[in-house]
ZAMARGU-4260 file (C-alpha; in steps of 0.2 Angstrom, whole numbers, plus 5000, padded with zeros to 4 digits):
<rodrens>
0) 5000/5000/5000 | 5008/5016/4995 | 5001/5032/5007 | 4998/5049/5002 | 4999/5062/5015
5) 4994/5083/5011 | 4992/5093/5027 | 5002/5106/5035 | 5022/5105/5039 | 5025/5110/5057
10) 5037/5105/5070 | 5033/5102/5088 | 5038/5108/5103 | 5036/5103/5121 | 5034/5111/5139
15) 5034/5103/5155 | 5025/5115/5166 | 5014/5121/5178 | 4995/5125/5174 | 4997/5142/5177
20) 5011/5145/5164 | 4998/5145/5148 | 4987/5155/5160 | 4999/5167/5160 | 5000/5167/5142
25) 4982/5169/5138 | 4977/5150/5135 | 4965/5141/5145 | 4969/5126/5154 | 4967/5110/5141
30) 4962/5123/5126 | 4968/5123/5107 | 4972/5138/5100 | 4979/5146/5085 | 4989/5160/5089
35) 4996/5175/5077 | 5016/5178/5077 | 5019/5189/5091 | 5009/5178/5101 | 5020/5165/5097
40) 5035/5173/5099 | 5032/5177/5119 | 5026/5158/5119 | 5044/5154/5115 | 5051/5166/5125
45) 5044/5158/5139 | 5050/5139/5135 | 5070/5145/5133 | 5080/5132/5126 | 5065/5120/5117
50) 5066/5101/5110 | 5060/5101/5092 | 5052/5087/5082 | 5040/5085/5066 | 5023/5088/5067
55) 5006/5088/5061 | 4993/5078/5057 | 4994/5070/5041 | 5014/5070/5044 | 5012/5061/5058
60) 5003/5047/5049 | 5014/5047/5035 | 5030/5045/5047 | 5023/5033/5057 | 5016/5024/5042
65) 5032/5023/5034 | 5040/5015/5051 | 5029/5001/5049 | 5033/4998/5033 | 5021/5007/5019
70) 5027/5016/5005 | 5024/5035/5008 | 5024/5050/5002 | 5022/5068/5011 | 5017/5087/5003
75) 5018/5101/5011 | 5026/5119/5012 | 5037/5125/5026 | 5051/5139/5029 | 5066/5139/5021
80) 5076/5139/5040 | 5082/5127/5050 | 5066/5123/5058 | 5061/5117/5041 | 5075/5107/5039
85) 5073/5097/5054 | 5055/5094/5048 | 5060/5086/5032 | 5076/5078/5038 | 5064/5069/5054
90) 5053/5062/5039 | 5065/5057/5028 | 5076/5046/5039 | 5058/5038/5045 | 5059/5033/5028
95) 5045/5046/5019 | 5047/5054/5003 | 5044/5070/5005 | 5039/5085/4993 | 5041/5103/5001
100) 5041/5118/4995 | 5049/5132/5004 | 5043/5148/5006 | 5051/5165/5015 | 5039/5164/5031
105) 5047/5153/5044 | 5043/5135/5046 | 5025/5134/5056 | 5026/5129/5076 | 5014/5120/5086
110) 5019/5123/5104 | 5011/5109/5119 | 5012/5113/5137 | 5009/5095/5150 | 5007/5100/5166
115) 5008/5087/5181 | 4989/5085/5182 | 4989/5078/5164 | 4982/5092/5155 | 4989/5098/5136
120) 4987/5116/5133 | 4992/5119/5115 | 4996/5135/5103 | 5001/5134/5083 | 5005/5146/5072
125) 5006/5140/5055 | 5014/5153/5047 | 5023/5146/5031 | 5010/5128/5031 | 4997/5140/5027
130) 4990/5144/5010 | 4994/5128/5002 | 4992/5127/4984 | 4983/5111/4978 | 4994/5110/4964
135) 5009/5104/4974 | 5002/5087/4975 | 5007/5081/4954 | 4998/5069/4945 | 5009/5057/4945
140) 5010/5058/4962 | 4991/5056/4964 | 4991/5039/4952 | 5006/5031/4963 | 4994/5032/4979
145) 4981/5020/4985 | 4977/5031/5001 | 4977/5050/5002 | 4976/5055/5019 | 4971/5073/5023
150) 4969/5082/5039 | 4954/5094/5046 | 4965/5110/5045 | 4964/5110/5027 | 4947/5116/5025
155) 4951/5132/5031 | 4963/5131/5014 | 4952/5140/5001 | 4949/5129/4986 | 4959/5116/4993
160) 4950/5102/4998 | 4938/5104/4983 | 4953/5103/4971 | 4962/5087/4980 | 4944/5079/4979
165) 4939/5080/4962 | 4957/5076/4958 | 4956/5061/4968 | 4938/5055/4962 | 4942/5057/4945
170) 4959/5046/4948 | 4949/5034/4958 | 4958/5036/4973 | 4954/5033/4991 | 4955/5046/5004
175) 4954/5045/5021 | 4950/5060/5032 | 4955/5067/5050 | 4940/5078/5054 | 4955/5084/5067
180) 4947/5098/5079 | 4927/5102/5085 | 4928/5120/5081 | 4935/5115/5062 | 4919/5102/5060
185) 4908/5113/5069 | 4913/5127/5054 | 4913/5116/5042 | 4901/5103/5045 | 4889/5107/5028
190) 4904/5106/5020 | 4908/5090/5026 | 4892/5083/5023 | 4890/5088/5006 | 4909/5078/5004
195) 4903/5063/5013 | 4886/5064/5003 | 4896/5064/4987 | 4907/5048/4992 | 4923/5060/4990
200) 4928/5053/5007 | 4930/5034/5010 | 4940/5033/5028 | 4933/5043/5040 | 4940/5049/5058
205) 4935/5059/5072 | 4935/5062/5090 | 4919/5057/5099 | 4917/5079/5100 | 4920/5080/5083
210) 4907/5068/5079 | 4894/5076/5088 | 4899/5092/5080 | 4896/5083/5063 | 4880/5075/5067
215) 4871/5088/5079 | 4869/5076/5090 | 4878/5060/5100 | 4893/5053/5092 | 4883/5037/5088
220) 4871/5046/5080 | 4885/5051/5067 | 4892/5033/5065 | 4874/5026/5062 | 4870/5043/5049
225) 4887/5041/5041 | 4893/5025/5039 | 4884/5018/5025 | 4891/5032/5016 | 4910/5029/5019
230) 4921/5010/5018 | 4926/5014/5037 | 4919/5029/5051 | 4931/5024/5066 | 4925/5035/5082
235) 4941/5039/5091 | 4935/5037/5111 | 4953/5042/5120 | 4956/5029/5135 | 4942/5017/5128
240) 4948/5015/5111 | 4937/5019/5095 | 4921/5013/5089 | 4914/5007/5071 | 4897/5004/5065
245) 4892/4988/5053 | 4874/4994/5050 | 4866/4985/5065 | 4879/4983/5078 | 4892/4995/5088
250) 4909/4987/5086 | 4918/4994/5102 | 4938/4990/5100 | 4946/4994/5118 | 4962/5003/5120
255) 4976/5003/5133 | 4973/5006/5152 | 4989/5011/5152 | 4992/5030/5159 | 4997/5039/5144
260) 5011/5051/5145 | 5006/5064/5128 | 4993/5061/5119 | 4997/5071/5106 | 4997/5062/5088
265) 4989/5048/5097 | 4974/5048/5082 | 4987/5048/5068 | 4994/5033/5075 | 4981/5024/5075
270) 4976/5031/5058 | 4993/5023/5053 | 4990/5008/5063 | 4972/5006/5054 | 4980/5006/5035
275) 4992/4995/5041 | 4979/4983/5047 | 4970/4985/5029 | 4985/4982/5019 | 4987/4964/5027
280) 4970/4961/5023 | 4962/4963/5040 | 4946/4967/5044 | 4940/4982/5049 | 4940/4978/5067
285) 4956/4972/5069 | 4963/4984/5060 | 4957/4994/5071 | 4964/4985/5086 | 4981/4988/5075
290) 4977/5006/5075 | 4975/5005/5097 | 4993/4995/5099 | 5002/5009/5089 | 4992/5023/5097
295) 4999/5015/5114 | 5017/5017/5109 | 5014/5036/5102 | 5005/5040/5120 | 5020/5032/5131
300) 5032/5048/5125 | 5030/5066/5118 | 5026/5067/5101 | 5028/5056/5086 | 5045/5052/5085
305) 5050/5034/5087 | 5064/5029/5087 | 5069/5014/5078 | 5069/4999/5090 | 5055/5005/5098
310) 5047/5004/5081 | 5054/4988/5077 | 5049/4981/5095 | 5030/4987/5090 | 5029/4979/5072
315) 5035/4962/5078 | 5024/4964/5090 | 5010/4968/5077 | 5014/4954/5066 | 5014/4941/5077
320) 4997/4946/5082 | 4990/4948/5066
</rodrens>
């Protein structure tokens, strides 16, 4: 199976602190925000000498993708500065093909504060990710994939996610979908609709708050209004797992009752963990189970980046099971 990821280049960074730290910088405890430049410039002030690692969404699938052993690809745009050299060379040595182009605004940041009670306070500026041109992705590109995996954050790309749809409905091509954030679906839930309605979109994924936002309702009611119209809707549920609908049954797949550590990029490894799952020919359950033993190793550290006997560990681990 050959992946496809299109979202937005960022790198991560981390701060272990006190609850009142992002307090004092204007963000409510557990919140996500987007923040302009000179917001995020006092952010950093405030973290002084910062580990840095790849991030976002449909990255983080395609690395971890790549680590268990699918073919895949990466397009994005980032800063032509070191920060965007890390970025590429993390992918790169995870074994992704990437396609960047770099642009003079610097390299986008997403910034996660863990405090000691477990919450994740979190602020991104996207800077150079931003204004992604749907003509990055080539045709060529497009007829080497079997999955094109796109993330939430590009609906608020104008033109976008229209373009990379039609493209990929005229090529045939699968794509599966990170509805990513509640306020994003909430935004664009007609939007969404009207792509689910088409059958532009065949792998679905949300948050159980995401799903609501999408259905106006329970997160239930969204598996059971939209997963006749999709190959797969997994329900993300955090510490209990994820849920799918088979048109008359909940299918409940249980996760770790391990404490996690981050959870951040937990959904985008199991979103790698799921494809893999597909690709041996597993159903959709147990791909899904797949998706829940990869998520566990992502949530045992900060971030996405595995090293390599970890990720070795994991996949002997996976196909022994399945």
């Amino acid at each position: 199976m050959t992946l496809l990821g299109v979202g937005h280049a960022l790198v991560d960074a981390y701060a272990f602190t006190a609850d009142e730290v992002p307090l004092r910088l204007g963000l409510h405890t557990g919140s996500f925000n987007t923040v302009p430049d000179y917001r995020m410039r006092a952010i950093l002030l405030t973290l002084g000498q910062k580990h840095l690692t790849a991030g976002g969404s449909s990255a983080n699938v395609a690395k971890l993708a790549s680590g268990l052993g699918l073919s895949t690809f990466f397009v994005s745009q980032c800063g032509n500065d070191d920060e965007g050299s890390l970025f590429e060379s993390e992918l790169q040595a995870a074994g992704v093909t990437t396609l960047l182009r770099r642009t003079d605004s610097p390299t986008g940041i997403c910034v996660t504060f863990l405090s000691p009670r477990g919450n994740r306070t979190i602020a991104t500026y996207r800077s150079a990710s931003e204004g992604l041109p749907a003509a990055l992705v080539s045709d060529a590109l497009l007829e080497a994939a079997d999955i094109v995996s796109l993330e939430g954050y590009l609906l608020e790309e104008t033109g976008v996610m229209e373009s990379l749809l039609e493209r990929c409905r005229a090529k045939q091509k699968a794509v599966a979908f990170d509805t990513s954030d509640p306020v994003l679906t909430t935004r664009h839930r007609k939007r969404l609709e009207r792509f689910l309605r088409a059958g532009d979109i065949q792998y679905l994924f949300a948050q159980e708050e995401e799903a609501r936002c999408l259905s106006g309702s329970t997160s239930d009611e969204a598996l059971v209004s939209f997963s006749p119209l999709v190959r797969s809707f997994v329900v993300k549920r955090g510490e209990l797992g994820c849920r799918l609908y088979d048109g008359g049954n909940f299918i409940d797949v249980p996760a770790s009752t391990e404490e996690p550590f981050d959870t951040t990029g937990a959904g985008d490894a199991l979103q790698a963990g799921f494809f893999w799952g597909l690709d041996r020919g597993l159903t959709l359950r147990s791909a899904c189970e797949c998706g829940c033993l990869v998520a566990e190793t992502v949530l045992r550290q900060p971030g996405t980046k595995v090293d390599q006997a970890t990720m070795a560990t994991l996949l002997k681990d996976l196909e022994t099971r399945y």
